[in-house]
matplotlib code that plots the C-alpha trace (Angstrom):
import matplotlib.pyplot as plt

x = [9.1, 11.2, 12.0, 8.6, 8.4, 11.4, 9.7, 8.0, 4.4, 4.5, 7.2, 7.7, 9.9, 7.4, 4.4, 6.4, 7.3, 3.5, 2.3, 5.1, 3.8, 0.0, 0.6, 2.5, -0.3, -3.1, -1.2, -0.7, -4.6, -5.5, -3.1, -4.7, -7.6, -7.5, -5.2, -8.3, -10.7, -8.3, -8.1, -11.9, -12.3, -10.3, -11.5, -13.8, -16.7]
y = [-32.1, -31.1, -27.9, -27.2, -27.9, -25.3, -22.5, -19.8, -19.2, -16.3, -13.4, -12.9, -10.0, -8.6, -9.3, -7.6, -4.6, -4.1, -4.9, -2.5, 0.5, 0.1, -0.2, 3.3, 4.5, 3.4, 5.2, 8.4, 8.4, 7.8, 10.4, 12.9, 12.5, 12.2, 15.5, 17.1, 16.2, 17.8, 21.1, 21.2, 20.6, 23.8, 26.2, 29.0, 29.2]
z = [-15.9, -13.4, -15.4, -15.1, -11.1, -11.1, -12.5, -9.5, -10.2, -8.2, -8.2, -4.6, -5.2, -7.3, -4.3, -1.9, -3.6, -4.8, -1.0, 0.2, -2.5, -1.3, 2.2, 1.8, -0.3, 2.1, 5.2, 2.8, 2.0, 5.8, 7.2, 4.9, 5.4, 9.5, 8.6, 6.4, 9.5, 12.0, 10.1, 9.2, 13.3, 13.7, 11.3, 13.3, 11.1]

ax = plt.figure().add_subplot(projection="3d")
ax.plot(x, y, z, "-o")
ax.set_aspect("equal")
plt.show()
């Protein structure tokens, strides 16, 4: 049983490094687009 106990559910390692990706893909989107709003702003039309 205490085998068992031993064993990690959860992969921290693994968590972090998936947290860490979409974090860095959420900033990439938002910096886009704010940067897509910016130039749209600018354009004379």
């Amino acid at each position: 049983m205490k085998s068992l106990i031993n064993i990690p559910l959860v992969s921290w390692e693994n968590g972090i490094w998936m947290i860490g990706v979409f974090a860095l893909v959420v900033v990439v989107l938002v910096i886009a687009v704010f940067a897509l709003m910016n130039s749209d702003k600018n354009k004379p039309s």
